[in-house]
Structure formats: structure tokens, C-alpha cells
C-alpha positions, 0 to 999 in steps of 0.5 A: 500500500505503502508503495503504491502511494509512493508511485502515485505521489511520483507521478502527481509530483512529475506532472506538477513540475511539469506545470511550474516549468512550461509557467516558467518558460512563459515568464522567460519569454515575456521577459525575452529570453527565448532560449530559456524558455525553450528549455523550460518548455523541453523539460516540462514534455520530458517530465509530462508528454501528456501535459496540454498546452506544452507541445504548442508552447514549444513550437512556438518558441522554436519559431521566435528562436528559429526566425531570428537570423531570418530578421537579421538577414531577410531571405533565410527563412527556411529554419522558421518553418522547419525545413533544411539550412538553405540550399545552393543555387545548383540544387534548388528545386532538389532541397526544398519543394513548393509541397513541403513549403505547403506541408510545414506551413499547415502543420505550424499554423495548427500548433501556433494559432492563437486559437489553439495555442494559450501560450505569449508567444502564439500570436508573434510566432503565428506572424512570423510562420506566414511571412516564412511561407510567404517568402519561401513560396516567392523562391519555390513556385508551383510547378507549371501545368503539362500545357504550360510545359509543352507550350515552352517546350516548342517555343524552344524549340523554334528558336533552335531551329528545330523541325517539329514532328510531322503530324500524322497522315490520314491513310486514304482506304478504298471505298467498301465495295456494296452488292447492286440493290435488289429491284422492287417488287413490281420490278422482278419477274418470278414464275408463280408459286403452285402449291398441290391441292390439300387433301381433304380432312373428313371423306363421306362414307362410301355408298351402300348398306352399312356392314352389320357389326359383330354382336357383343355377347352370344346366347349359350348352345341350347342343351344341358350344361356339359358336366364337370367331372368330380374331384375327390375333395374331401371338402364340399364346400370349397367344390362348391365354391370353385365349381358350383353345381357339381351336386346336381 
């Protein structure tokens, strides 16, 4: 028990140092030391990642150190948004991009609007990052859309004296030759159709008696009935049953 309060209390007094240092940093910078503010404010994020309102500060105060040389010397403005030290004449277009310029300059407006950033030195730093994006944007312009490029292309290349590709020939095809139309019906002469004579579905019965048909029972031979002869069954009743008048 006792060891957890212990932890507890560690981390209750890490975020308060946290607090005094990032309160500070502020003084420092109110009173114009812009170093010692940013150290406050790196030992603040280091005793506090979480702490709110410390990684803005931080930025801010970047921007004011990093923009400094560019007030001195105007032109060098590279540092206040972040980029790489200015590169050379021969390997401008390969250091920095106008896409990184844009890059950087949105991802410091987040963090150094006043609006979201409560520290003194938002509002100077935001200031000082647009007049960055400003200038640099002056140096790096956007690239020029494909029509613009190909219009230099061959505006260069009327000047060297250099024959243009010829544009493509249209191939001539022979027309597709098409069967004579067939003439119209009052036009063509066909030998008429003969279809033979259907025969007819019911013919009348032929002249004469009709024949007699052959009768459906015949009376029995007149006489006696033949007798059946007996069997030595033992059981009356089944001789009966399968030959009736056997008794008589």
C-alpha cells in the first residue's frame, strides 16, 4: 500500500513540475529570453508528454528562436518553418519543394494559432510562420501545368531551329465495295408459286348398306350344361365354391 502511494505521489509530483516549468518558460519569454524558455518548455514534455498546452508552447518558441537570423538577414527563412539550412543555387528545386513549403506551413499554423495555442508567444510566432511561407513560396513556385510545359517546350524549340514532328497522315482506304440493290417488287419477274391441292380432312362414307357389326355377347348352345367331372375333395364346400353345381 505503502508503495503504491509512493508511485502515485511520483507521478502527481512529475506532472506538477511539469506545470511550474512550461509557467516558467512563459515568464522567460515575456521577459525575452527565448532560449530559456525553450528549455523550460523541453523539460516540462520530458517530465509530462501528456501535459496540454506544452507541445504548442514549444513550437512556438522554436519559431521566435528559429526566425531570428531570418530578421537579421531577410531571405533565410527556411529554419522558421522547419525545413533544411538553405540550399545552393545548383540544387534548388532538389532541397526544398513548393509541397513541403505547403506541408510545414499547415502543420505550424495548427500548433501556433492563437486559437489553439494559450501560450505569449502564439500570436508573434503565428506572424512570423506566414511571412516564412510567404517568402519561401516567392523562391519555390508551383510547378507549371503539362500545357504550360509543352507550350515552352516548342517555343524552344523554334528558336533552335528545330523541325517539329510531322503530324500524322490520314491513310486514304478504298471505298467498301456494296452488292447492286435488289429491284422492287413490281420490278422482278418470278414464275408463280403452285402449291398441290390439300387433301381433304373428313371423306363421306362410301355408298351402300352399312356392314352389320359383330354382336357383343352370344346366347349359350341350347342343351344341358356339359358336366364337370368330380374331384375327390374331401371338402364340399370349397367344390362348391370353385365349381358350383357339381351336386346336381
Amino acid at each position: 500500500m505503502a508503495e503504491w502511494k509512493w508511485e502515485w505521489d511520483c507521478e502527481w509530483d512529475s506532472e506538477e513540475e511539469a506545470r511550474r516549468a512550461l509557467a516558467v518558460a512563459e515568464q522567460r519569454f515575456v521577459a525575452g529570453d527565448v532560449e530559456g524558455a525553450r528549455h523550460h518548455a523541453r523539460r516540462a514534455l520530458d517530465l509530462s508528454p501528456a501535459l496540454p498546452g506544452a507541445e504548442q508552447a514549444l513550437a512556438a518558441y522554436d519559431v521566435h528562436a528559429a526566425a531570428a537570423p531570418a530578421m537579421a538577414r531577410p531571405g533565410c527563412w527556411y529554419a522558421a518553418l522547419g525545413l533544411p539550412h538553405p540550399p545552393t543555387t545548383a540544387r534548388l528545386s532538389d532541397d526544398v519543394t513548393h509541397d513541403a513549403i505547403k506541408r510545414q506551413h499547415r502543420r505550424l499554423c495548427l500548433l501556433v494559432h492563437p486559437d489553439k495555442n494559450r501560450s505569449a508567444a502564439a500570436g508573434g510566432a503565428f506572424k512570423l510562420v506566414q511571412d516564412a511561407y510567404e517568402a519561401l513560396k516567392a523562391i519555390h513556385p508551383p510547378p507549371p501545368p503539362r500545357d504550360e510545359e509543352r507550350v515552352k517546350f516548342w517555343q524552344a524549340a523554334a528558336q533552335d531551329d528545330v523541325a517539329p514532328p510531322r503530324p500524322p497522315v490520314a491513310r486514304k482506304e478504298p471505298p467498301i465495295a456494296r452488292p447492286a440493290p435488289r429491284p422492287a417488287a413490281a420490278e422482278r419477274k418470278e414464275p408463280p408459286i403452285v402449291r398441290p391441292a390439300a387433301a381433304p380432312r373428313w371423306a363421306p362414307p362410301p355408298p351402300g348398306p352399312r356392314p352389320a357389326a359383330a354382336p357383343r355377347w352370344a346366347p349359350p348352345p341350347p342343351g344341358p350344361p356339359p358336366q364337370q367331372p368330380l374331384c375327390r375333395c374331401r371338402h364340399p364346400c370349397a367344390c362348391a365354391f370353385y365349381r358350383p353345381g357339381w351336386w346336381r
